[in-house]
C-alpha positions, 0 to 999 in steps of 0.5 A: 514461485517466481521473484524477478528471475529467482526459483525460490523453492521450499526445503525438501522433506520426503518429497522430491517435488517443490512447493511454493512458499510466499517469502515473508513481508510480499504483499499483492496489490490488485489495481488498473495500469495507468490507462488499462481497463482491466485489474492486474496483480503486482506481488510488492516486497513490503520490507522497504520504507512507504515512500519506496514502496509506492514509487516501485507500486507507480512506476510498476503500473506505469502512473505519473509521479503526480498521481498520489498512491495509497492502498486499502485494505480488504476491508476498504480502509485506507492505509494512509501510507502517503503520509508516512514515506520515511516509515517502513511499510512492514509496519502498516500491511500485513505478509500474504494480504491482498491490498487494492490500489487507490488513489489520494485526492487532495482536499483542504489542509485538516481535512481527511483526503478522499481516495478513488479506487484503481480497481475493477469494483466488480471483482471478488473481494473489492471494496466497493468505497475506501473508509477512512478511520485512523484508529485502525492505523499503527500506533504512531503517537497520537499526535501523528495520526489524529490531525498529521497536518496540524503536527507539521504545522507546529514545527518551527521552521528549520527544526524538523 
């Protein structure tokens, strides 16, 4: 299993060949470069705030920072990871899991966003549209996941 220039091998029983093993918190997002036709795989290390997680996903596949990522689950939810940059991304996706790339389109303040998938929808396993329902979320405080735009709303300036 290669990570970067790293053979990473399992421990050796009675065997003397290698086997690969998936290091804990990788993810596969499966999504199109920034201006590709076809889907490529990208092995991500989720054990990292979202905010860096996604920045690492975007200049990856070579999108512009203008561009609002989020991923979706094999089930077609979003993850709405955008929304919660400085929470670690370990607590929203699982290890091993293939998540396809989407992104954020903006919509009017209180409204849930929509999201266009950056995948090749003709492929095995891909959704075919990204549901939204954020009761599947992580628990985050149900003030935080029912209306996040209302809670920044009801800060007081300065006091964050």
């Amino acid at each position: 299993f290669l990570l970067g220039k790293k053979m990473i091998k399992a421990p050796q029983a009675s065997s003397a060949a290698a086997v690969a093993v998936p290091l804990p918190g990788l993810i596969t997002i499966r999504g199109r470069a920034f201006g590709k036709d076809t889907d490529t795989n990208l092995l991500v290390n989720s054990n990292c705030h979202n905010v860096n997680m996604l920045d690492f996903i975007r200049s990856s596949l070579g999108y512009p920072k203008t561009v609002e990522l989020d991923l979706v689950d094999e089930a077609g939810f979003a993850m709405f990871l955008f929304e919660f940059p400085d929470e670690s991304a370990s607590l929203s996706v699982k290890p091993r899991q293939t998540y396809s790339l989407s992104q954020v389109n903006a919509t009017e303040e209180g409204r849930d966003p929509t999201f266009t998938l950056l995948i090749d929808e003709r492929a095995a396993k891909a959704p075919s549209v990204v549901k939204i329902d954020r009761k599947r979320l992580p628990s985050r405080g149900v003030a935080a996941v029912a209306a996040p735009a209302a809670a920044k709303k009801s800060q007081a300036p300065g006091k964050r």
